[in-house]
N, C-alpha and C positions, 0 to 999 in steps of 0.2 A: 504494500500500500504506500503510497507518494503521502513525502509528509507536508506538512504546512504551508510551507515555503514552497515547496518540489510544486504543489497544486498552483501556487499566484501564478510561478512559473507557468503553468500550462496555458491556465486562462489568461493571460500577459500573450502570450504567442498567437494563439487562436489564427489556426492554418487558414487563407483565404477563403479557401472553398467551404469549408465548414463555417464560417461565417454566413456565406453568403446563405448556406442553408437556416439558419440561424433566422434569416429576413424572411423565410415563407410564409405562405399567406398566411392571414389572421382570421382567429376563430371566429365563429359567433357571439355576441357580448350577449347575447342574452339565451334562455335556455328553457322549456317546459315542461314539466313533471317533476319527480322526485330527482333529484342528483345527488351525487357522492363527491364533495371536496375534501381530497388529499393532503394534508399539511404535513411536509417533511421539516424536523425539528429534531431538539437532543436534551438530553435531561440535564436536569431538573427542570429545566424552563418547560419542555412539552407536557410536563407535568402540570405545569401553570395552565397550559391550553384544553388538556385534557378534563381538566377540573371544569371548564364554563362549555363545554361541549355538548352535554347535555342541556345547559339550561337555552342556548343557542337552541336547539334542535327543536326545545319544545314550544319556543317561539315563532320559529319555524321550522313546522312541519315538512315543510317539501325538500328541507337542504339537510344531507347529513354526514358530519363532517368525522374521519378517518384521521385521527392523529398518528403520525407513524415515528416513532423513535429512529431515526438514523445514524445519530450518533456524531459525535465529533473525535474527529475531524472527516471521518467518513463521508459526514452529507458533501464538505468539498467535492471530494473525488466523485463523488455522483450526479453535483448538478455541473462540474464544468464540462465531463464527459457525456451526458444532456446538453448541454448548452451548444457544445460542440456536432451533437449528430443533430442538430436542429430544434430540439426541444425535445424529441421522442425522450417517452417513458418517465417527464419530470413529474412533482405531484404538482398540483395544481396551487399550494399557499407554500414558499421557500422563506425556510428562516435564513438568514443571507445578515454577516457581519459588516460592520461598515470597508473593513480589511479587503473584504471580496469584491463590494457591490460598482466599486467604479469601474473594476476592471471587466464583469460582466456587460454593463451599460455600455463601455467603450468597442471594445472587442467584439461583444454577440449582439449585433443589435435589430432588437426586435424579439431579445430571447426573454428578456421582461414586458411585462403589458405597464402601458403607460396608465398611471392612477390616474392621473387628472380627467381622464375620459370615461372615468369612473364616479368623477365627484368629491377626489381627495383636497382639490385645493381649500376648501371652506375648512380645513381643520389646519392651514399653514400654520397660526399661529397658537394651536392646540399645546404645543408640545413644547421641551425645554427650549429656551433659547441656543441658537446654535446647529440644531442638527436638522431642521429640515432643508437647509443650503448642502447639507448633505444627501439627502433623497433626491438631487434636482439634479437632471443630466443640463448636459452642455446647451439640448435644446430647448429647455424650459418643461421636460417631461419629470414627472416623478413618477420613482421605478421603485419605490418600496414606501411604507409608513412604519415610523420613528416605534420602536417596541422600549428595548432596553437602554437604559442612559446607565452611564459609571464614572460620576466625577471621580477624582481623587482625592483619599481623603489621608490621614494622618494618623496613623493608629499607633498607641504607643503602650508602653508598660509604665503605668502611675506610680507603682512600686521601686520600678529603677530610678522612676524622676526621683521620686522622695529620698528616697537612700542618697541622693547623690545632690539632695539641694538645690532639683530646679524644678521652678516654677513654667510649664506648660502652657502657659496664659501669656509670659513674656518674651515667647518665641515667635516672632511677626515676621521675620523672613532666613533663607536658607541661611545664611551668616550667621543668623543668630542661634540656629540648629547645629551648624557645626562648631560653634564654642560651647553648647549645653554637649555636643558626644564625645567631646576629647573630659567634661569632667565625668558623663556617663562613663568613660572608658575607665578614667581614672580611679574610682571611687566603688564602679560594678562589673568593672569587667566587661562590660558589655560594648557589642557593637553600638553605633547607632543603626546603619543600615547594614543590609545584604544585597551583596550584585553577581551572577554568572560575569565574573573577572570576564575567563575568558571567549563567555558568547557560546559554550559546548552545548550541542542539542537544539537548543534555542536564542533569540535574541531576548536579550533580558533590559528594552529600550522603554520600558511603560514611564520610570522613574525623569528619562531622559526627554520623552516625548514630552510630561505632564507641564515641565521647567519650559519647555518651548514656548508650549500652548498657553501655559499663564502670562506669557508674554506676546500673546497675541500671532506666534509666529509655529512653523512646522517646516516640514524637510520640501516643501512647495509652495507659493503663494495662491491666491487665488484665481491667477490669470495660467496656472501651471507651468511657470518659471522656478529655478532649482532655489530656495532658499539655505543649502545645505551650511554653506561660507558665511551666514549671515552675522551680523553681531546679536542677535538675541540665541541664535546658534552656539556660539561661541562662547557666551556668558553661561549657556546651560550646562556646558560641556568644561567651562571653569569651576564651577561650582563641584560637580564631581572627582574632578581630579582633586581639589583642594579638601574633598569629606577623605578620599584615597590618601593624598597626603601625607593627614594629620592624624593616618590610622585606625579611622572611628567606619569603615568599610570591609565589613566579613566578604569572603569571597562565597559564597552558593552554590559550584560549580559542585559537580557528583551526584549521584544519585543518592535521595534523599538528606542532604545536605541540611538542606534549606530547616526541614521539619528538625534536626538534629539540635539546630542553635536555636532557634524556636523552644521546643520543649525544656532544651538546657537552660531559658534565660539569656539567654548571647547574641540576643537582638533587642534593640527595647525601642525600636519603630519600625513598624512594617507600611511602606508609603503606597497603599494597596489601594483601591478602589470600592466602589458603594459592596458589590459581588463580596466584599470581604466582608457585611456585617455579618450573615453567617455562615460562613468559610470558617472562622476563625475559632466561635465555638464547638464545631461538629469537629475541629482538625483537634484543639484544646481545652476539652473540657472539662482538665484541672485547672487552667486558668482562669475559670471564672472570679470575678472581679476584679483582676489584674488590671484589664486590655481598658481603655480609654481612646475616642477618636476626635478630632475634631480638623479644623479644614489645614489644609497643609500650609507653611508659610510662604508670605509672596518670593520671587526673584528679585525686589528691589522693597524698598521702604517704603508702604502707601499702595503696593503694584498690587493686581488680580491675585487673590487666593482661590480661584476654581480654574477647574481643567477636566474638559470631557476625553477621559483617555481611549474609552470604546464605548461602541454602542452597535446592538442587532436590530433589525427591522423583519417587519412582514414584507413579502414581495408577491407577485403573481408571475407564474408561466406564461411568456408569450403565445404560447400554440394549445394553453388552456380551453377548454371548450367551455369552462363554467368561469367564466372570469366574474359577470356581475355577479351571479353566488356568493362566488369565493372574499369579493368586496366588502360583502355584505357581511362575512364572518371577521373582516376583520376591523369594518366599521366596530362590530358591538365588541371584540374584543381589546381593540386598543382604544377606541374612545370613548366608552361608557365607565368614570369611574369606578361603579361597582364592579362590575365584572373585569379590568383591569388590576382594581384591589387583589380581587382573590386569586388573580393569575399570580399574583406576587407571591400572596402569603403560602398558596402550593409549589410553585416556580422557583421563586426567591430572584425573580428579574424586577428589577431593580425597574419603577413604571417612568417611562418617559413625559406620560401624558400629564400636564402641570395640576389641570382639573382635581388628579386623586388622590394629593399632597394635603386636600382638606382634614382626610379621613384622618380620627383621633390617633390612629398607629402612628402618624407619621413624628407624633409628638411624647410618643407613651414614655416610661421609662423601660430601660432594659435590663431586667435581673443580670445577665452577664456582663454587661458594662458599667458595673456597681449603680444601677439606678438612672446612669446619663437615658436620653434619650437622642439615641445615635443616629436616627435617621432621620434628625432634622438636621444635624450638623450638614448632609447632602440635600436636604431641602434649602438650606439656607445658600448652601453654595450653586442652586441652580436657582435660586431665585436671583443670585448676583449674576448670574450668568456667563458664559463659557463665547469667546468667539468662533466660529463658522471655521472647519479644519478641512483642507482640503485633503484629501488622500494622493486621487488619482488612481490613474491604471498603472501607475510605474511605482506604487506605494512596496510590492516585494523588494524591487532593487533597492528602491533607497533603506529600506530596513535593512537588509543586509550589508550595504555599503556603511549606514554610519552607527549598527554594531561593531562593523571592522577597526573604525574608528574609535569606539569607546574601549574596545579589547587593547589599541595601542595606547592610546592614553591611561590606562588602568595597570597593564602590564607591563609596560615600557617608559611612561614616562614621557609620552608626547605630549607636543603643546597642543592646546587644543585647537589654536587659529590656525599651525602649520597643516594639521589633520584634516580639520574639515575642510581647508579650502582645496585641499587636495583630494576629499570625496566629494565636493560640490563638482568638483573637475572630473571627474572618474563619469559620477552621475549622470554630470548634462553627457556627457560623451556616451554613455551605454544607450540614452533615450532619447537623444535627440533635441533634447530641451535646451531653450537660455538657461545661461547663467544672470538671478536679477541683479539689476543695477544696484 
């Protein structure tokens, strides 16, 4: 099976001819009698789906919708090889990451059905700030609806801070985080962070990406020019050498590492995403009342403390026969608070939709967070909001290009302006793209 990476790869390539099949004709929008819509998804989250399925169903009767576990990373390999023979054999509702979705749009097109011909536009501003500049192809079509958000948030051990005499509240930017981990180091032993030094397996850039994003910048602009050289690049890529530095940066790298310095105490921030409020317990739950999160510090003094680091969406098959149906099931499940809610609380996806941020969970306390109530901490950061991230279709390469970079900066000791500007160079060159001014 092709891993992660190996998959962007394919759908990045998308041979002419299978493209072209890609563009065949389009189904009927609409459809009569009973039908069966297909939704290819992965757990926990299809769990989310499966949970309002029924109550869908009972709404309406004539639509009955087939949640299929596919699994990750497996759904890749299935819809770009779909994508690829033209749409044959895709389900008809594609959970689809934001990781994949440009290069789908770009590459296969016509292999998503355009929402907007559907009715999607009236919900543009439904959804966090930010991410429906993500659903919107180059031609003004939107090819999926906004599911999962995952700012980043700042999770830390309140017990290290205390042992170590810092205060949590007076950490307002990365500076001020890496003089609280060299007296963590000093005083607990403990990391501040964990990184895959060397990139093994995977790129370990969420941390790298988050420090972009709160500066308003990404490895692309929004005209699809190479941002890689830039100076809010550059300053992201300073800050971590400088946590590497001054030693307060465990390396991750091995299997099962990670969980190792975790369970030890040898980490006392995990700079993880919304996905982590319950990750964390079901991974450690001897640490209850340890873990504490709140939003992570700016890159500057006064700067953005939110960053949308991922996020999945609902998509439709272009060669779907049940497209308005399948619309229709994703109307009620991404835009009807209620039934968004309960996707969450089975799923644990994390709602993009702003509307369901009313509901009292979002303010409760959380027995495992000693009582905080943690998932406003990510309410509050999406109510400040996140700017518009562009991926693109050439988002694999540049992931692996300025992994490469962070691995030589981490392990070697490079600068980080000599680095990137020399993967900004690499970049435009593999893709064709400017370099921006």
């Amino acid at each position: 099976m092709m891993n992660r990476r190996g998959l962007l790869a394919l759908a990045l390539t998308g041979m002419a001819a299978l493209t072209a099949a890609a563009c065949g004709s389009s189904p009927e929008q609409r459809s009569s009698g009973p039908v069966k819509i297909t939704v290819w998804s992965w757990k926990p989250a299809s769990d989310g789906l499966a949970a309002i399925a029924k109550d869908f169903e009972k709404a309406n009767p004539n639509i009955k919708i087939d949640v299929q576990v596919v699994g990750n990373p497996t759904i890749w390999e299935k819809i770009t090889i779909g994508m690829a023979a033209g749409g044959k054999g895709l389900g008809d509702i594609l959970h689809i990451g934001i990781d994949y979705l440009p290069s789908y749009v770009d590459k296969f097109p016509g292999g998503l059905a355009d929402l907007n011909k559907l009715g999607a536009g009236k919900y543009k501003d439904a959804f966090a700030k930010g991410l429906w500049p993500t659903v919107t192809g180059k031609d003004g079509g939107v090819y999926a609806m906004p599911w999962e958000v995952n700012p980043i948030g700042f999770f830390y051990r309140s017990d290290l801070f205390e042992k170590a005499g810092i205060d949590p509240a007076a950490i307002q930017t990365w500076d001020d985080a890496i003089e609280a981990g060299k007296k963590l180091k000093e005083k607990t032993g403990a990391s501040l962070i964990g990184l895959n030094k060397p990139g093994a397996g995977s790129a370990d850039m969420d941390l790298y990406q988050s420090l972009l994003q709160q500066q308003g910048a990404f490895y692309f602009n929004q005209q699809g020019d190479v941002t890689l050289g830039s100076a809010p690049a550059v300053q992201a890529m300073t800050l971590i050498k400088k946590m590497n530095d001054a030693g307060i940066v465990a390396d991750t790298s091995g299997e099962g590492t990670q969980k190792k310095l975790i369970t030890g105490g040898k980490l006392a921030v995990l700079p993880w995403a919304a996905w982590a409020v319950n990750y964390i317990p079901e991974m450690r739950p001897e640490q209850k009342g340890l873990w504490r999160v709140m939003q992570p510090p700016a890159v500057t003094a006064g700067g953005k403390r939110t960053a949308i680091v991922n996020s999945t969406h609902l998509a439709i098959s272009g060669t779907s026969p049940h497209q308005a149906e399948a619309f229709k099931f994703i109307e009620y499940a991404l835009t009807k608070p209620e039934a968004i809610n309960k996707v969450f609380k089975e799923g644990g996806v994390f709602p993009a939709l702003t509307a369901a941020y009313a509901d009292p969970m979002f303010s409760a306390p959380t027995d495992y967070y000693g009582g905080q109530p943690t998932l406003k901490t990510f309410v509050d950061s999406l109510t400040e909001g996140a700017d518009a991230t562009y991926y693109s279709s050439d988002y694999a390469r540049a992931l692996k290009i300025a992994s490469d970079a962070q691995t030589q900066v981490l392990l070697k000791g490079a600068d980080p302006a000599a680095a990137l500007t020399q993967a900004a160079q690499q970049l435009a060159q593999q893709t064709g793209r400017k370099l921006a001014g």
